[in-house]
N, C-alpha and C positions, 0 to 999 in steps of 0.2 A: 317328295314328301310321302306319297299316299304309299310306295313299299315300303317308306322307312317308323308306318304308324303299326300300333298295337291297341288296337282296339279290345275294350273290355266291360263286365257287367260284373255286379256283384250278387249274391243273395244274403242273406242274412237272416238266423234267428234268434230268438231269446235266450239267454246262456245258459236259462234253466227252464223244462219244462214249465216249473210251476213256483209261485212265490215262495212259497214254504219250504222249497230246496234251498232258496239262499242263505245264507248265512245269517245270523243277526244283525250283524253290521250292514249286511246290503240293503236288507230288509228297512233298515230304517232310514240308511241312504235313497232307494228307491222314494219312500213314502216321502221325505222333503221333496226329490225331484217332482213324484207328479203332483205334489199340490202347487210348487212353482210353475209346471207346466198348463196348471188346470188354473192359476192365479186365485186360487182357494185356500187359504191356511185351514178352513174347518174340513176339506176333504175326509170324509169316511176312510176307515183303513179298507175297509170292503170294496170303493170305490179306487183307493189304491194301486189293490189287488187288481180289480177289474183292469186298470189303467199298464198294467203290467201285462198280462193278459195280451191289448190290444197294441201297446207302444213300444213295450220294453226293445224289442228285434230293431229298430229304427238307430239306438244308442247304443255306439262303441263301447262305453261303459259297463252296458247291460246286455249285451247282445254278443251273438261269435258269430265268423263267415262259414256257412257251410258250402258253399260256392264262388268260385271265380271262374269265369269264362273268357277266352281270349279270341281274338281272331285276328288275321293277319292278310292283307291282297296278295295275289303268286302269279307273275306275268309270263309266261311261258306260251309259246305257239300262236301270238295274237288272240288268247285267250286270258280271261281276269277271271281267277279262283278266288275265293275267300276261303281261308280254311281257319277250321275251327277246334278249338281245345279247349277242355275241363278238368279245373284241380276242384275234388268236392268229396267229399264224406263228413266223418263225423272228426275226424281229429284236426282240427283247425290250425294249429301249428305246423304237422305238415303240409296243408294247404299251402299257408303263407312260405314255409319254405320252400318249396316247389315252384312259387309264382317267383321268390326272389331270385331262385338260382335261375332263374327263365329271365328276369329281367342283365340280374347280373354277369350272364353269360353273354347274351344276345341284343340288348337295348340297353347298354352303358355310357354313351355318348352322350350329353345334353346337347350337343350340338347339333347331332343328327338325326335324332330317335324321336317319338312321340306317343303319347297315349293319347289315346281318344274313347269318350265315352259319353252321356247323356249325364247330366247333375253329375260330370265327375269332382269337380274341387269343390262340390259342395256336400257331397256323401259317398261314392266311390273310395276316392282318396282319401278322404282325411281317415274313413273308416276303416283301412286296409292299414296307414301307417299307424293308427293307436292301434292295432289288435298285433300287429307288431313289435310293439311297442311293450305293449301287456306278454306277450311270450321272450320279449329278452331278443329279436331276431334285428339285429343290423338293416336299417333300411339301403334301398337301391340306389343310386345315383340320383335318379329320376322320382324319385320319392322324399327325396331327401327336401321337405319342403316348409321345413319352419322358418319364419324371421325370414323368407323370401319374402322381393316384391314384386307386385305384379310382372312386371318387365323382366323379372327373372325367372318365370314357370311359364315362360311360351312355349316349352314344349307340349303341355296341355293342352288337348281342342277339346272344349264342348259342346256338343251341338246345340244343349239350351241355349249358349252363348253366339250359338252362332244365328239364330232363331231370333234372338233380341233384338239384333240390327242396331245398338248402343243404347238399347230401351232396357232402365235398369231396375223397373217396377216388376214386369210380368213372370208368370213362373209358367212351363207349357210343358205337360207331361208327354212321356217319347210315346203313349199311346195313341194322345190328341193329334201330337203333329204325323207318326206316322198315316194317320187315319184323314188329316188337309194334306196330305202331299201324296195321298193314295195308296198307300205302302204298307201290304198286309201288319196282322199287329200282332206281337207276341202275346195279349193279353186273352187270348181266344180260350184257354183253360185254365189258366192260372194268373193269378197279380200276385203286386208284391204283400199287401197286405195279408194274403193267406198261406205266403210260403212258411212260416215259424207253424203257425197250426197243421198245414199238412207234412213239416218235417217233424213236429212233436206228436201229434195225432196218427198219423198213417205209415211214418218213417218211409215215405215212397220217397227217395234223395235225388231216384233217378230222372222224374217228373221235373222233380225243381232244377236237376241237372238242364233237360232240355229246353226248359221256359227259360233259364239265363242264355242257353244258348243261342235260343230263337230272338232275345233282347239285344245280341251284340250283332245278328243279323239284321233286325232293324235297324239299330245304331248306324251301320255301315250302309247299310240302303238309304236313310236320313241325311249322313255324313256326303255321300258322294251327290245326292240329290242338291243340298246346299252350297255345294263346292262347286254346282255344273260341273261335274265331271263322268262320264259314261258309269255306267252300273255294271255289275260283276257277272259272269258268264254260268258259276255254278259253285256251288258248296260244298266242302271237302270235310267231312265230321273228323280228326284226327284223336286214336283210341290211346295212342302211345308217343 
């Protein structure tokens, strides 16, 4: 299993700087969502705003990926590499098409292949296959996950899930468990909370390049920790 997994992170930010770019229509769609989210029907439009601001990056709706990070084990010489790859900039479309023809060249099997990630079927995924979705692009085999049933998206590991132990209350961010299970933390300059403001504020893409990246190496530090399975030898940043 562990050569035939694909480990990945996403980032994500607000699909517009600032509310006021959205259209009108969105604009008014946003303001029902967050008073649904805030369970406020008198929500201030100001307070809206605000909620846009902090939440918007979170919803496929409202948000685009400006990052996908991937990694993958490489068994060579009694040696375990992780190597590592980023599709990210600003046109979101090529992102996702660059992750699909990755999937659909290399990891098209259901049978053989896997992703693995932290809260992948619960944000990951579903948020890679609607922004998808929104650009018109064919999803992958392995994506392909509507009107499945559980028993049919076992190609999916998540390590939340695997953290659960069948305990279907708790929610354990990959910073807390990296940090009980000892295992440095991508969270050391950047969370995810502040990548939309540092990619709309500072345009530094490359920063949030390497916090995703540093999040699929915990992923994979987490994953093999859970699995009891030996840990990786070294880290291979792959440019091309």
């Amino acid at each position: 299993m562990l050569k035939n997994t694909l480990f990945l992170d996403v980032e994500t930010a607000s699909d517009k700087e600032k509310f006021s770019l959205l259209t009108q229509r969105m604009q008014l769609l946003w303001k029902k969502k967050a008073r649904l989210l805030a369970k406020n029907a008198d929500l201030s439009d100001d307070e809206c705003i605000q909620m846009y601001n902090e939440k918007a990056a979170i919803y496929a709706e409202f948000n685009k990926i400006i990052c996908i990070s991937v990694g993958y084990l490489s068994y060579k010489s009694n040696k375990v590499t992780l190597k590592i790859k980023s599709y990210y900039g600003d046109d979101e479309k090529t992102i996702l098409s660059s992750f699909s023809a990755l999937l659909n060249k290399h990891y098209n099997n259901l049978e053989k292949y896997y992703l693995c990630g932290h809260n992948i079927k619960e944000f990951d995924c579903p948020v890679i296959c609607r922004r998808m979705m929104i650009h018109d692009i064919e999803l992958p085999k392995l994506l392909r996950l509507s009107r499945k049933k559980p028993w049919q998206v076992g190609h999916l590991v998540d390590t939340l899930e695997m953290w659960k132990f069948g305990d279907y209350k708790s929610y354990i961010s990959l910073d807390l468990l990296s940090a009980i299970l000892d295992i440095p933390s991508p969270k050391a300059n950047l969370d995810g909370a502040r990548v939309s403001n540092v990619y709309w504020k500072d345009g530094d893409i490359e920063s949030i390049r390497a916090y995703c990246e540093q999040d699929v190496v915990t992923t994979v530090a987490v994953f093999l920790r859970l699995a009891q399975e030996s840990k990786f030898d070294a880290v291979d940043y792959v440019s091309s």
